[in-house]
N, C-alpha and C positions, 0 to 999 in steps of 0.2 A: 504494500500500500504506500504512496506515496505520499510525502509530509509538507504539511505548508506552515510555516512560522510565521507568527504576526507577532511584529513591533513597534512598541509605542511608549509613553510616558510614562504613564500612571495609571493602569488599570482597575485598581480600587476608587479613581475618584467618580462621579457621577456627570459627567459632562458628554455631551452628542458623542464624541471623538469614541468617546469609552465605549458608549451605548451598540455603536456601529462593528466597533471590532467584537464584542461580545455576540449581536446578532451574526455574524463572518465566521464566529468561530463554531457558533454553535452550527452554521449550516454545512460549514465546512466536513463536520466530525462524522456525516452521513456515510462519505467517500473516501476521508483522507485522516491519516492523523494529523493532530492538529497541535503546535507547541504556543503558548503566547508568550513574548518576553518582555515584560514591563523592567525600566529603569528605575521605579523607585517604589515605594510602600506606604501609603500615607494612613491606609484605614485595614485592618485585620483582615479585611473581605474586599471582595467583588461586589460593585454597589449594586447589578446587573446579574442575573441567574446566569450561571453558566452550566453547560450539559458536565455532567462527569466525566466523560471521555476527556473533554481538553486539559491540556497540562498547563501549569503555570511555572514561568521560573524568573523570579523578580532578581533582576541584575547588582541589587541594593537593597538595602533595610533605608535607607534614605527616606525622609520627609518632606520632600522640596514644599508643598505645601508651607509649611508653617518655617522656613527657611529663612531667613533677614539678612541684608545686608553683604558680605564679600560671601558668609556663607551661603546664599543663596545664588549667589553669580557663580561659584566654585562649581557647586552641585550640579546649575542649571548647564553649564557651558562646558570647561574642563572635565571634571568626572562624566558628563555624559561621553564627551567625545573618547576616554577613555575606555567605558566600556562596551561602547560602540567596536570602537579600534578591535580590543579585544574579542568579541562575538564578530567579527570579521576574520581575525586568523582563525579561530574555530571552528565558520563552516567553510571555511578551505580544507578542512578535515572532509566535510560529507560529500553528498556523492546525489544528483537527481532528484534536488528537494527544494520546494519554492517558498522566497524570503518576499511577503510583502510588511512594507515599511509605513508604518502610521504615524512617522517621525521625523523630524527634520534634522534630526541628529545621528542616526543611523543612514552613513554613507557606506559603500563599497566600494574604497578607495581599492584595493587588491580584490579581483573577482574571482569565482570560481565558477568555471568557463562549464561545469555542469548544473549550475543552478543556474534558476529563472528569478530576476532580481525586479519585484514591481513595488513604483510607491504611490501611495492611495496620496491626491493633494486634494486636500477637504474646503480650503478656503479662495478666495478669487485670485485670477492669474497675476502675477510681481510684475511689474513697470518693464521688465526687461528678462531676458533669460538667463536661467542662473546655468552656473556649470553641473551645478548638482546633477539636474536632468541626465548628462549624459550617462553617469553611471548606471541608469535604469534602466533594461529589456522595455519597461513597457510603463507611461506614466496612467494613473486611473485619475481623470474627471468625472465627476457627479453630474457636471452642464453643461449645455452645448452653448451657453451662451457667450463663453467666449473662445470656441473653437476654432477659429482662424487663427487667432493668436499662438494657441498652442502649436497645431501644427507645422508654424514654423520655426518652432524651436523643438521637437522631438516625432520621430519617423515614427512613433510608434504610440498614437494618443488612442485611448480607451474611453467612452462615453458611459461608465457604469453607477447608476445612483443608487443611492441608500434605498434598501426596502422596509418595507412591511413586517415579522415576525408572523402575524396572523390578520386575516381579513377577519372585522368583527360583524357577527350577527345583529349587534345592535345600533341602535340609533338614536341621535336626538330628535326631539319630538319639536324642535324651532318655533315652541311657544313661549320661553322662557324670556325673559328680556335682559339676556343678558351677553354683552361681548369680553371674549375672551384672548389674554395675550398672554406666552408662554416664556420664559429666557430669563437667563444671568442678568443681575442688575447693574451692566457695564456698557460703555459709551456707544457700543456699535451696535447696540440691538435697538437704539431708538427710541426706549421709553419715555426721557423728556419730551419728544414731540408726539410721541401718543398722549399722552397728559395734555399738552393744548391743544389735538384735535378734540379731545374729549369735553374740553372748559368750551369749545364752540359748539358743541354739541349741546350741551347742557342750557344754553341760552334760553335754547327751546321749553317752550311746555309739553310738546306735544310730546315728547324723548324724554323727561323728568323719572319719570317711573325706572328706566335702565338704570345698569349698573357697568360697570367694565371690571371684571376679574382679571387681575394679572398674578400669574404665580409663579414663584421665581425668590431669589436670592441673589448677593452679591457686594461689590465693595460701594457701591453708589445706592444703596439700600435707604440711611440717612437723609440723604438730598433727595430721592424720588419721596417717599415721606413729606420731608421738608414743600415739597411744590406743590403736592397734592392740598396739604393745607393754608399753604400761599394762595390758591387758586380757589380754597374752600370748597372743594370737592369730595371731604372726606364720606360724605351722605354715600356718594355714589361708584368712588373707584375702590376698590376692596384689592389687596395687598395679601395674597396666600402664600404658605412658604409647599415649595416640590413635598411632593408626598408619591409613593411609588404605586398608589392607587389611582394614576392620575384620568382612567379614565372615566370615572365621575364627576371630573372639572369638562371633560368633552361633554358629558351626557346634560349636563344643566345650559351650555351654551348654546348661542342659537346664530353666533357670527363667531370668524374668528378675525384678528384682526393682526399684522405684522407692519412692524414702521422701522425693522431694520435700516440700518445704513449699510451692512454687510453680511453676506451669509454665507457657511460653506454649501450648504444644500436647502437648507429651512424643512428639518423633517417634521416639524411641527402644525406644517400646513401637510402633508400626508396623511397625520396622526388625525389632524382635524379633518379631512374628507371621509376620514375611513370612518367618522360617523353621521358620515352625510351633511356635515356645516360648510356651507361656501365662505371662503377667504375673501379678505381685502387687503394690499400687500401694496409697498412701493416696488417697482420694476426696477430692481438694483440688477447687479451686475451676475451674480449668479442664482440659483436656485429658482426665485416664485415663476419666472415665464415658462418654463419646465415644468411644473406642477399644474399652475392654474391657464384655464383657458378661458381666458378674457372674455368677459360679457357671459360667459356662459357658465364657467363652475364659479365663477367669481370675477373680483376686480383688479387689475393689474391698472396702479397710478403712477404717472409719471415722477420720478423721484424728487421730493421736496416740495411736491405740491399738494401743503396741508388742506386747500380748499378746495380741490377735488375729492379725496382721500374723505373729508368730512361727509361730501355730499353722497358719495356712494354706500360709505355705511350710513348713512339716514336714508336710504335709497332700500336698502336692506330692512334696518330695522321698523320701516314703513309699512313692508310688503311682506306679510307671512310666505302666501303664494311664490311670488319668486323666492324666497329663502328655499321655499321646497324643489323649487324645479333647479335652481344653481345648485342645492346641495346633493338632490342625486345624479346629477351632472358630475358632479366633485367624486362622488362616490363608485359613480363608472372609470373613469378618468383614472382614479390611483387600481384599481383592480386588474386595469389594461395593463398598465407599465410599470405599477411600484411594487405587486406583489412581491412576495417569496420566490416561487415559482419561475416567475416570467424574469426577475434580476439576474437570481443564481443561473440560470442556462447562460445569461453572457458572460458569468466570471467560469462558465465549465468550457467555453466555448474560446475563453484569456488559455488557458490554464493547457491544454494543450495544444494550442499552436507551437 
């Protein structure tokens, strides 16, 4: 049986990154053994179920999490490229066995010309080409939205998005008045300016009764707080913390809503069709034009433009009827192309070329 290695950070922590290689590993272990190699340790477990068959082998007892100061740059930078280095002579040791990288720190400066070396890049394309690229057989993109770019900086680009774990039987019933937003409470997910679409929203009488649920955690937790009550919005925006049940924050929603500034993929507009809620999303640079289809499973806004972006969720939370026919629109849509099913055959389809 043939073995595919996935590396990456921090596999105990709870972030998309985590989330994805976890579902990878677990689809993987059907076909292949399966090894995972995280660089550090921050939490006793795996935040994320993982099948018994996969193996784990943490490169460190390391914390970089709660890390400060030179010891944090050490950790983050030097020691990784260290044991990178080293898990680099190592599989110069094996022999017909595929390394995908979830890392930006695990390079294959020295190759071993019987391995297949793929790196998964999760976040939007760099201003220019890095050298890195070349060390990889095959780079994986999540979007095709910046595909020209890539191809010409590597002969060998892969269009593979994040899936699904399970298509659910359920759904929300898009009576509920309430919109919902999911993510880290840090700069590029955009929640200060969901917060002032929301205070224009609220203008209204006729929208007074909504709420906006955002749930989520992070270093800007304070200041999101802080503006909510600048704004005197506390009545209406409600502040939940991640909980691993989260799909009972899908099942009370009846929009979803994304005001990112940037995304590797935005599984959370997936997560949100897969219960039939149609998205409203600014059209950044990767992920929502891949997921949603404009006018139809939802709204794709020109980026930075809050008074579009308003007017289409008041557009929504207007109209039960369209909520219903965008949101099983949304709900074909990811069934077509995000499943399980339908992803894995293009990384089974990577995997032996």
């Amino acid at each position: 049986m043939k073995k595919i290695n996935i590396f990456l950070k921090d596999i105990t922590e709870s972030g998309g990154g985590e989330r994805v290689c976890v579902n990878l590993a677990n689809a993987f272990s059907f076909d292949y053994e399966v090894e995972i190699f995280s660089f550090y340790k921050s939490q006793p477990n795996t935040a994320y179920e993982l099948d018994e068959k996969v193996k784990i082998t943490y490169l460190s007892a390391f914390n970089l999490k709660n890390a400060r100061g030179i010891k944090k740059i050490f950790l983050k930078i030097f020691c990784r490229y260290f044991l990178s280095l080293k898990m680099i002579f190592y599989f110069r040791q094996r022999n017909k066995e595929i390394i995908v990288a979830n890392d930006g720190y695990f390079l294959p400066f020295f190759k071993n010309k019987t391995l297949k070396y793929f790196r998964i890049w999760h976040i939007k394309a760099p201003k220019r080409k890095k050298r890195i690229f070349d060390y990889f057989d095959a780079i994986i993109i999540l979007s095709s939205k910046e595909l020209e770019k890539w191809n010409k900086w590597h002969k060998n680009i892969q269009i593979i998005p994040n899936f699904l774990p399970f298509i659910s039987s359920k759904k929300s019933d898009l009576s509920q008045k309430v919109v919902l937003s999911i993510g880290r409470f840090t700069q590029e997910k955009g929640f200060f300016r969901l917060i002032d679409i929301w205070e224009t929203i609220q203008r209204s009488e006729k929208f007074r009764e909504w709420q906006l649920h955002i749930v989520g955690d992070g270093i800007l937790k304070e200041e999101l707080l802080y503006k909510i009550k600048l704004k005197k919005l506390e009545h209406s925006v409600i502040l939940l913390p991640f909980n691993k049940n989260i799909e009972t924050e899908y099942l009370k929603a009846s929009i979803y809503a994304m005001t990112s500034y940037s995304e590797g993929f935005g599984m959370v507009l997936i997560e949100s069709a897969n219960y039939s809620i149609p998205s409203v999303a600014f059209d950044i640079n990767t992920g929502p034009s891949d997921i949603i289809d404009n006018k139809k499973s939802g709204f794709l806004i020109q980026d930075g433009n809050l008074h579009d972006f308003v007017d289409k969720l008041c557009l929504l939370m207007d109209d039960k009827g369209l909520r219903e026919q965008m949101g099983q629109a949304a709900k074909e849509n990811i069934c077509n192309k995000f499943s399980k099913e339908k992803v894995m055959q293009k990384w089974k389809d990577l995997l032996i070329i």
